[in-house]
Structures are given as C-alpha cells and as structure tokens.
KELO-27424 format. One record per residue (C-alpha): residue in one letter; x negated, z, y. Coordinates in steps of 0.5 Angstrom, whole numbers, plus 500, padded with zeros to 3 digits. Layout:
AXZY/...
***
This chain:
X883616146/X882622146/X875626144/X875629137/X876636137/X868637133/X865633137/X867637143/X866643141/X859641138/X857638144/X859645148/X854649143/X849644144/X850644152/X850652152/X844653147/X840647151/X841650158/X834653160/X831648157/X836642159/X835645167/X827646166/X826639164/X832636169/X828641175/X821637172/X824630174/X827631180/X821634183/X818627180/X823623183/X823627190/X816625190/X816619191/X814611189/X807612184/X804607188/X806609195/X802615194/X795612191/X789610195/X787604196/X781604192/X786606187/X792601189/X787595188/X783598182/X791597179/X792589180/X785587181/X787582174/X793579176/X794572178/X794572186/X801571187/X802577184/X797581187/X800577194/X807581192/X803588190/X799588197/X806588200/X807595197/X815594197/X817590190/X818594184/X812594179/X814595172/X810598167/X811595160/X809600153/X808595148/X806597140/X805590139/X800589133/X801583128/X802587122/X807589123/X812583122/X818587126/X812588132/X809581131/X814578137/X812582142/X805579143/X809573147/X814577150/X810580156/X808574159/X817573159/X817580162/X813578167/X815571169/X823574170/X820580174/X818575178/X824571179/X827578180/X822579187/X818584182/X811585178/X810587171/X804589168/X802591160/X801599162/X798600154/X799600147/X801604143/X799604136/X804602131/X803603123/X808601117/X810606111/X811599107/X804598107/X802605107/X807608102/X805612095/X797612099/X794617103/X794614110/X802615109/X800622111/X798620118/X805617119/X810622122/X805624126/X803617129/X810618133/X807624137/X800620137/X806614140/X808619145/X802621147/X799614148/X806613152/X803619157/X797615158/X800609158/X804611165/X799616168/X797612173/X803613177/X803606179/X810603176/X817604178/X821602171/X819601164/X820597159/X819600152/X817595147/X818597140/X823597133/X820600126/X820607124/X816613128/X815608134/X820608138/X822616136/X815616139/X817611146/X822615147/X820622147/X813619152/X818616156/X822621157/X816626161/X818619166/X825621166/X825620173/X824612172/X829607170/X827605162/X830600159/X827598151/X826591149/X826590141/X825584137/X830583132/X830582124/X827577120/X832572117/X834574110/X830573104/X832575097/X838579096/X836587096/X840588089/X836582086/X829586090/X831593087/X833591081/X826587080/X822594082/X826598077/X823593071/X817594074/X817601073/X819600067/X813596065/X818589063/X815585069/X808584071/X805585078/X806578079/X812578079/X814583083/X809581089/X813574088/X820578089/X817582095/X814577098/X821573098/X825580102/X818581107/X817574109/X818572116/X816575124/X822580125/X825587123/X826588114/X833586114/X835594111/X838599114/X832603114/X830608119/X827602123/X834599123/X836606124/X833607131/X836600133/X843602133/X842608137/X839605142/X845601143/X849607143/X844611147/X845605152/X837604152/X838596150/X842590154/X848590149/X848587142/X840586143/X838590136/X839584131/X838578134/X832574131/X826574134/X824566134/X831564138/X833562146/X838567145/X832572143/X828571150/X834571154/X835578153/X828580153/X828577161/X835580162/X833587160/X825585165/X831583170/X835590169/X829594169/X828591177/X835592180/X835599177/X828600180/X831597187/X838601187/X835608185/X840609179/X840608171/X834613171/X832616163/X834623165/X841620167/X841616160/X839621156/X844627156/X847631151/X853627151/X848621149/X844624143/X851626140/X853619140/X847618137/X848621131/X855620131/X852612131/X847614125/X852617121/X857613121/X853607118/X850610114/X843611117/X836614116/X834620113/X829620117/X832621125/X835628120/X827630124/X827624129/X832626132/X831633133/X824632137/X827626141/X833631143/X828637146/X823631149/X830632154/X831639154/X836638148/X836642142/X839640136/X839642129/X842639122/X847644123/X850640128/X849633124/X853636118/X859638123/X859631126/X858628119/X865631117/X869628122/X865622122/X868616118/X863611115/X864604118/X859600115/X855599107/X849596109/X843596104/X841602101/X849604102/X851597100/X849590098/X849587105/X843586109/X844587117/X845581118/X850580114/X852586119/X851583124/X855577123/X861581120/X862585128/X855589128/X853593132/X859591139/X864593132/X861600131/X861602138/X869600140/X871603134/X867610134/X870609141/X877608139/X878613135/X875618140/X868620134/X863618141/X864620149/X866615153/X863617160/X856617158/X851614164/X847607161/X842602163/X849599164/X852603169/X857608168/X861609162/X861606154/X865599155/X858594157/X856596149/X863592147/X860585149/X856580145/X851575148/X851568148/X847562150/X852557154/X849551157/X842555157/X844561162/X846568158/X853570158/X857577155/X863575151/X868581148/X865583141/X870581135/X876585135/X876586127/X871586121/X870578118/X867582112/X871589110/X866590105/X861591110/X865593116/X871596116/X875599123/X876606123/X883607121/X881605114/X873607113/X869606106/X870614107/X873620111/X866623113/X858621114/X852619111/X848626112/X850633110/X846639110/X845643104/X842650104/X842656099/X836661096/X831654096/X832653103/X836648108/X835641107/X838635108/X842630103/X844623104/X850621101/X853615103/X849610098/X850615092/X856614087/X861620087/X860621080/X852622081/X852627087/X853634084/X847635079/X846642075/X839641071/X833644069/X827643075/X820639073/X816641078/X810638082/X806638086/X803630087/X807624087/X802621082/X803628077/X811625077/X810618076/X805619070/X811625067/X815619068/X811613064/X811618058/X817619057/X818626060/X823626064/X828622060/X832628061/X838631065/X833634071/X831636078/X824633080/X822638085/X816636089/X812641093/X808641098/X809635102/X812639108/X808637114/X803642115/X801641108/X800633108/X803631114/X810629110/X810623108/X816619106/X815619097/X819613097/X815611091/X818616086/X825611087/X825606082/X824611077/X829616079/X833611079/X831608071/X833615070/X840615073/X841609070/X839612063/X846616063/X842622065/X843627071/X837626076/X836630083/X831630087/X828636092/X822635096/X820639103/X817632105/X821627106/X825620103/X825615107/X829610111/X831606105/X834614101/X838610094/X842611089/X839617087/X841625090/X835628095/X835633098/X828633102/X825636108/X827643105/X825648110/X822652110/X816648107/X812651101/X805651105/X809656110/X812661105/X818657102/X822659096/X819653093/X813655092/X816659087/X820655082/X818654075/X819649070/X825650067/X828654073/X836652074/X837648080/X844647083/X845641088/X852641090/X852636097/X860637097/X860644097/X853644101/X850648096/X842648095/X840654090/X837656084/X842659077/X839665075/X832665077/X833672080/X829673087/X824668087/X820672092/X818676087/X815671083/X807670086/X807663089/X804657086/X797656089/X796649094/X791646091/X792638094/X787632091/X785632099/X781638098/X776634094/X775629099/X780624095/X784624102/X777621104/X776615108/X783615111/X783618118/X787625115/X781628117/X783627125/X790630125/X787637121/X790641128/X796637128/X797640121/X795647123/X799646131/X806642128/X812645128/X818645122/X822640119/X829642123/X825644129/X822636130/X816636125/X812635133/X806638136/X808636143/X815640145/X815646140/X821650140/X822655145/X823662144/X828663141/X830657140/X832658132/X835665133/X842662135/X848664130/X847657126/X841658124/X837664121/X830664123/X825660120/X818663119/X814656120/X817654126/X811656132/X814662136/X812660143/X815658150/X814650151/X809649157/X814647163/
***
C-alpha cells in the first residue's frame, strides 16, 4: 500500500529538524564501528579480568579470540512479577550462544521499580527518573568493551525506555530485547475496577479489596493491562527489536525459552555477519512506526515523555505535535483494557500483535522499508511462532480478527483516529487519552478545584466536596517539582464522580499512568508549575475548557493569568515527609531535568534550538544547552 500522505510528511519534518543531531550521533557509532571488536582491543590482563568466572569450555572459546561475546543487561529482580522470569533466562542465553559457537556473559543490572507497588507513595517520585538511572546502569553494564551484540532483558514501564536509550550509546552493535511475556489472566479488569470504585466509596473493606487485586496480580508474568509495560512490548515489535510475535507469550511455557534461545541465537549471526546494528534499527522511520503501533491500540500516555527521550538517544527529535498529526489518520484497532474490557491475552489470542502490524502496514499507516533485527523490510513481524515437535517455527500471523470487539482490520476500526491528542491553549500544551473515554464525557466545561497534594484531593472527595461539575487541577507534579509521578490513584474517585452523572476532568503537569481511564485527563501540562507555567496561577473557581476534539486546553475569562501572583510551592517534602525514600539522592535530577515534551530526561537534554521549530513555542523549562557529542 501506498504510504499515507501524514505519515509522510511528519516523517520528513522529523528527519529535517533531526538532521544535526541524527548525523552526529550516526558519525559517534561508525567511529565506534570502525574501531574495531571490544575485546580484540583489550589487554590481556584486561581480556582475562573478563572471563576469569566462566566455566572452562567457555573460557576455551573466549582465549581463542573469534567467537562473538554477548553482553546480556538484565533487570531482573523478583518483585517485579513481570521480571521475575528473567532470573532463568541467562543460563538459556548462554547454553544457545554456545550452540551458535559464541559466549554470553551477565554485563549487569539495571534496577527495576514497580509504579503498582509504589503508587500514591513518595517512592513513586523516583519512578521516571529510574529510566535515566536504567540508562545509565545500561552504560556501565557495557563499558568495558568487551561484547559484540547485546541482549536487553526487560518488560514494565521505565525499563525498557531506559534499556533502549543506554543501548542505543552502543549502536554500533547488534541489540536484540528478549522480554518475558504476561501472566496468565486473572479476574476480569471490569470486575477489578469496579471493586476499587466501591472501595473508594467506603462500601467495601480493605479485605476485600486486597482479595480482588490479589486475583488480577497473581502469577510470574507482565499484568495482563494494557498499560505502559504493554505499551512498550507492541513498540519493540514494531520497532523490530524483538524476534516476532514475542511480546505476549507467557512466561512458564516451551514456546516462551524457544525464543528466548532464538533471540541469543540471532544476537550471534548478527554479531558474525556485521548487520542489524541498533543504529541501523532505530531510525526515524522506526520511531514513527512506534508511535503510529501505540496509537493505533490504544497505548500508554506515558510514551507521550518516553518516546521523546528514546527518539533523541538516536539523535531523533520528536515532540507531541508529531503524535497529534499521526493520531489523526491513525485508525484504532484494538480495545484492550483501560479502552475495553479485553486483557492482552485475549489480544493476543484474537490476532495480537502479527494482526496489528500486517494491518497498519496494509493500509500504508507504518513504513515498510525499515531495517530489523530480521533483515530488511516489515514482513518477518507478520508471522507467529510455534513449537512443532520441539523445534520453533514461524507460521503466517491470522488473516482476520477471531474477536472484532477486541480486534478489528483497519477498513473497519473502533474509530477513524488515535488514542492520543494534544491539547494546548493559555494552561500550556498537554496530552489527553481519548480512547478509553466515551465521546459524551470528552468535552468538559467547569469550575477548577485546585491542589496541590494527591491526598488534599482524596480527602476533598471523601467529604463530598467534589460532587459537582468540576476541573481537579493538581500542580506541582512536574518533574523538576517531584519527579512526575504517575497520580493513578485519584482514578477510582474521579471516576465515582463521572458515574454520578457529573462532568469531571482532570488537569495535572504530572503525569496519569499507563492504565489513564474513563475519565478526561489532560496531564503533563507543559510547562510545569515549578517552572513558571500558567498553572501556578489558577484559582478555585477559574472556568476551565477542555475540548480534546478541538485541541483546546484553556481557561474562560480568567483574563491574563500572568497577572495573578503565582501560588507559593510548599510540598510536604520540604518538612522531611518525603523522608526515608531516597527522593534525597535525585535532588540534581530534579534541578538538571529537562521538560515533559522535551523527554523529562537528564542524559540527552535538548539541543539548542531545538524547541524553536514552527510546531512548537519556546518552553521556558526546557535546559537550553547544546548536548555533549
């Protein structure tokens, strides 16, 4: 099919307003490449130090200075239930490195938190920064030069944003991501959602609730939402990072260690052959698939931030405008919980991700001619895979949706645009999700109840004062104030509200989570309160407009907000409440970090100018200094 003139045409702006930094960061990894193998250049004192632990036919194979050596980044840690499987899969990697005449080695870990554990507590503060923290370990983990493809082992939310922003400094090696799948299904999300809204409410005990949550989180495997853990599984397909058809297999399963050999085995030929190098993978073509995949089922708000940084890491610069463009010609194919009652299992069963692919590619949403670890071209990602007699084969993905009210083609899709658009007027630029929200409940027009804490809501809630047509605005929750958690917990009452019969919207410079509702949010309003933003100067009471069809953020004659004196921050934190946490180590993070639409990161901060192109007006929190080449 022919490529759809949008997608086109943001493609070329994204490649002419990326050229300087595209072409200093491809110059950076051919001067890598042209280096030479790592480990061809170290010592030998230094080339022992390397495989003085591994088991003597490996050292055998490691002294002879030929065979491949793969670096393996896990963030395995057994809290995680999504990570818990990686604690087996390096012994897998390195028995099929072997088989393929090659080593694998453990080069690190990266530290992996859950914003299900943490969420509503002050530990979810350090949460968005923990991606550049993976970033950073990822660095660590590869830099003794000693490793001639990777392997990047990671599934939930900021980790592998982070695996991909540090393995790309490496793109001069082949990287290929290995995750772990999802749990099998629990309790339906309807049923788990519905528990939370009694709970909210006071009409269910803590008992009960704990009961319902424990049925939907209950096994080793990714939680079976379509959240931002989800999210990043679909765009590693796409991005043609994964072995096809990986993402949403389970965990415990043959099926499951065939392709996590397969993917140590592919890690090897391209190694060997010289091709499929991260550099090559990740273009500007790729990161458009991506985010043409996350708006076409529906996807995490959170790759609204991810996204941008993963894309500068490459020397690709994107911004919310580019989604809001692609989400207009980008048809919904999927409803998966939050945007439908399906898990992604059920997906997964009624086509998955093979479906979604074939389709976008059909209907020319998503380039064809992209490079993989594959080869050349999107095709291999219209396959599946399948255990026959032991031996993994790929067979040709379904041909139609076993399900349309999860799947459907995209003749025929849920509706004609995306799950994202961008809001903006005189509060700043934000992002909305509208897939999961009813068309009725989209355009809100009410009173602000403003805040400050997530708690001061909850209890304005709880006695009663929100039972009314309102805008909750909560400030300072960007991430130079706290880090910009993810305020997920304010859902259920939100949504008490909304079910009510009253017209409730939310507007927050922080950030909603992966599993963003039923409920209007617009969130990571930019710029943020801390950094001079129009928030800091709403009022009770101000009229506020949110119109995500006419992309309209603003207030209703409140005049120039300017004018009003800013409200004073004075987080809980400040009293020590924070304390006890770690927020204290990421005091510099706070003070160095660079703006919602610019990535939220501290590793690769805007280059100058870079917020100076037409689609987008300067932003006074985004650091104006040239990024370190």
């Amino acid at each position: 099919m022919t490529l759809h003139p949008v997608v086109a045409e943001v493609t070329n702006r994204i490649v002419d307003r990326s050229g300087p930094a595209r072409e200093d960061y491809l110059r950076r990894m051919d001067a890598a490449r042209d280096r030479g193998v790592g480990r061809a250049k170290l010592s030998c004192a230094n080339w022992a130090h390397a495989f003085a632990g591994q088991t003597p036919s490996d050292k055998l194979t490691m002294m002879g200075g030929q065979a491949p050596n793969v670096g393996v980044v896990t963030a395995y840690n057994d809290m995680l239930s999504a990570h818990q499987p990686f604690e087996r899969f390096p012994e897998i990697i390195r028995q099929a490195a072997r088989e393929a005449g090659a080593t694998a080695q453990v080069a690190g870990g990266a530290p992996a938190m859950c914003d299900g554990v943490t969420q509503g507590r002050p530990g979810m503060e350090l949460s968005l920064f923990s991606r550049d923290v993976i970033a950073m370990s990822t660095g660590v983990a590869l830099s003794h030069d000693a490793f001639d493809a990777v392997m990047a082992l990671g599934v939930c939310d900021k980790i592998v944003p982070g695996l991909f922003m540090g393995t790309l400094a490496f793109g001069h090696l082949p990287v290929v991501f290995a995750p772990a799948g999802p749990m099998p299904s629990g309790i339906p999300n309807a049923e788990k959602a519905r528990v939370r809204a009694l709970y909210a409410q006071g009409q269910v005990d803590r008992q009960t609730l704990l009961a319902s949550e424990v049925g939907s989180y209950h096994s080793p495997g990714t939680c079976t939402f379509y959240g931002t853990a989800n999210s990043n599984q679909m765009m590693m397909e796409i991005g043609g990072l994964h072995m096809p058809s990986t993402a949403f297999v389970h965990p415990e399963t043959g099926l499951r260690d065939a392709l996590t050999a397969a993917a140590a085995k592919r890690a090897v030929e391209l190694a060997n052959s010289g091709e499929g190098r991260m550099a090559q993978v990740v273009g500007e073509k790729s990161i458009v698939n991506m985010i043409v995949a996350l708006l076409a089922t529906g996807g995490s708000t959170n790759h609204a931030i991810h996204l941008v940084a993963m894309a500068r890491a490459a020397g690709i610069v994107i911004d919310w405008t580019d989604m809001d463009r692609l989400s207009a010609v980008t048809p919904l194919l999927a409803r998966v919980y939050p945007n439908g009652s399906a898990d992604v299992n059920a997906f997964q069963a009624a086509g998955g991700t093979a479906f979604v692919i074939r389709e976008l590619a059909r209907a020319g949403n998503i380039h064809t001619d992209v490079t993989t670890i594959m080869g050349r071209g999107i095709e291999p990602y219209f396959q599946e895979p399948r255990l026959e007699d032991g031996e993994l084969v790929w067979c040709d993905g379904l041909g139609e949706s076993l399900d349309r009210d999860i799947l459907r083609p995209a003749s025929d899709p849920f509706q004609k645009d995306g799950g994202l658009r961008l809001v903006q007027g005189d509060l700043g630029r934000a992002v909305i999700k509208v897939s999961a929200v009813k068309p009725e409940n989209r355009i809100v027009e009410a009173p602000a109840a403003v805040f400050e804490t997530q708690e001061a809501a909850l209890e304005a809630f709880k006695a009663g004062e929100l039972d009314r047509d309102v805008v909750v605005v909560l400030r300072f929750q960007g991430p130079r104030a706290n880090g910009m958690p993810e305020l997920h917990s304010l859902s259920p009452a939100l949504g008490v509200l909304q079910d009510k019969g009253f017209k409730v919207a939310f507007v927050t410079d922080g950030r909603m989570s992966g599993a963003s509702g039923k409920t209007p949010a617009a969130i990571h309003v930019s710029p943020e309160a801390l950094a001079g933003g129009p928030l800091a100067h709403i009022r009770d009471g101000d009229i506020i407009r949110l119109d995500p069809e006419a992309g309209v953020l603003t207030t209703l004659g409140a005049g120039d907000l300017a004018a009003r004196p800013a409200a004073r921050w004075a987080p809980e934190h400040a009293e020590g409440a924070g304390w006890g946490y770690g927020r204290e180590l990421f005091a510099a993070f706070r003070q160095a970090v660079g703006a919602a639409e610019a990535g939220a990161s501290v590793c690769f901060l805007p280059p100058v100018g870079a917020a100076e192109h037409k689609d987008v007006p300067p932003d006074p929190n985004i650091v104006d200094r040239a990024v370190d080449a």
